[in-house]
N, C-alpha and C positions, 0 to 999 in steps of 0.2 A: 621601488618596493612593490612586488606584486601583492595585489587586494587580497584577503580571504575568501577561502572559499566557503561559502553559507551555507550548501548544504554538510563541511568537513562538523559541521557541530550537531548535526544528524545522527552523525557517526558514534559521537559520544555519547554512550549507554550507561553514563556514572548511576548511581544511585539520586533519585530528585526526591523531593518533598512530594510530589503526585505524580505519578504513573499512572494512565488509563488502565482499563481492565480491558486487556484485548487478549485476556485467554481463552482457547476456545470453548470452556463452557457459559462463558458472555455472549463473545461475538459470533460464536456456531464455530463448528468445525470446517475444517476445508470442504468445500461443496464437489459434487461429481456430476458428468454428465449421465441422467437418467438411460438416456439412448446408449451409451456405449457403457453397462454396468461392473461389469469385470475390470477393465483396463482401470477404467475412471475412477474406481471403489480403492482398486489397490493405491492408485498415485494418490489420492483424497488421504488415504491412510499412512501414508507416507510421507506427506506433507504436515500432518500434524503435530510434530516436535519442532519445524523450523517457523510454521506458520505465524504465532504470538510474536518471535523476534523481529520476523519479517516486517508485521503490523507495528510493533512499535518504532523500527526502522524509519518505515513510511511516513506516519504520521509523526514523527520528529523531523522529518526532514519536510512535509508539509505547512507543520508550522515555521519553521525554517523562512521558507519561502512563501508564506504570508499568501497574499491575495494573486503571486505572481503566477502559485502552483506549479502543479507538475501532469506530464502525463505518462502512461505507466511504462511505454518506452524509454525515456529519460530518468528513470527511477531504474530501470533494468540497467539501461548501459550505467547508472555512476554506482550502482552496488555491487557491480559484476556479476547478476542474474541471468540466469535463460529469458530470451523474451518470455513474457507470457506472465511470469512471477508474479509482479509486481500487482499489472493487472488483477489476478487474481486476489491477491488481497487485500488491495483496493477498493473491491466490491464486498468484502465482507466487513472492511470496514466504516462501508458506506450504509449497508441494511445489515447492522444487528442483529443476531437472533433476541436480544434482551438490553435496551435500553434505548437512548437516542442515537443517531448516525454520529460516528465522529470525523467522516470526512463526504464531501458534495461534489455530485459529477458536473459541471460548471457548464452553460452552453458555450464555451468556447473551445477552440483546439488548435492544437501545433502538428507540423508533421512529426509523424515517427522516426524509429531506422530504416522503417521500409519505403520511408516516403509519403505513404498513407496519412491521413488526419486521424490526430487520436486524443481524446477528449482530457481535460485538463479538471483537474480536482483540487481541490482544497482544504484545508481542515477548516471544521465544521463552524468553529468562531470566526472565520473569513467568509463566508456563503454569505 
C-alpha cells in the first residue's frame, strides 16, 4: 500500500471553518519590479485573479507539512507552476500588507530544480 501523499490535502480547497484572508486587499497585491516598470506592472496585474488561490495553495500545503516545509521550487514543481510562482507569493505571504506574516522564511534550505539552494518556509504557527 503506498503512503499518502501530504501535500495531496493541500490540494483540497473544500470549503473550512477558517480560511486566512489572503486576498489581495489584505495581503497586497502582486508586487512589481520598480526597475523594469511596464513589463513588471503589466504581469503584477495579471497575476492578480490567480494570486489569492495561489496563496491559499501555498499556505495549505505549508501547513501540510508542518515544520518540514517547503521551498518555492518544490511548491512549483508539485502544483505544476512556472518556476518563480510560488516564490512569488510566498513572499507576500510572508510581509503582509495588513496583518501578521502567515508564513516564515526559515534559515535552512534544500536544493532547487536548478540545483541552487533555496530557502525553505513555513507557516507561521511552525516558525
Amino acid at each position: 500500500m503506498t503512503a499518502p501523499d501530504p501535500l495531496q490535502a493541500a490540494l483540497d480547497l473544500r470549503p473550512r471553518r477558517y480560511l486566512p484572508d489572503v486576498r489581495n486587499e489584505t495581503v497586497g497585491s502582486p508586487r512589481y519590479r520598480p526597475e523594469n516598470p511596464d513589463t513588471s506592472k503589466k504581469a503584477a496585474a495579471g497575476a492578480a485573479d490567480t494570486a489569492p488561490a495561489q496563496r491559499l495553495m501555498i499556505l495549505g500545503a505549508l501547513k501540510v507539512l508542518g515544520r518540514e516545509g517547503a521551498n518555492a521550487s518544490e511548491l512549483d514543481q508539485r502544483f505544476g507552476w512556472p518556476a518563480g510562482t510560488a516564490g512569488r507569493r510566498m513572499i507576500d505571504l510572508a510581509a503582509p500588507k495588513h496583518g501578521p506574516p502567515l508564513a516564515v522564511l526559515t534559515l535552512r534550505e534544500r536544493p532547487t530544480a536548478s540545483g541552487r539552494a533555496g530557502g525553505i518556509y513555513v507557516a507561521a504557527e511552525y516558525a
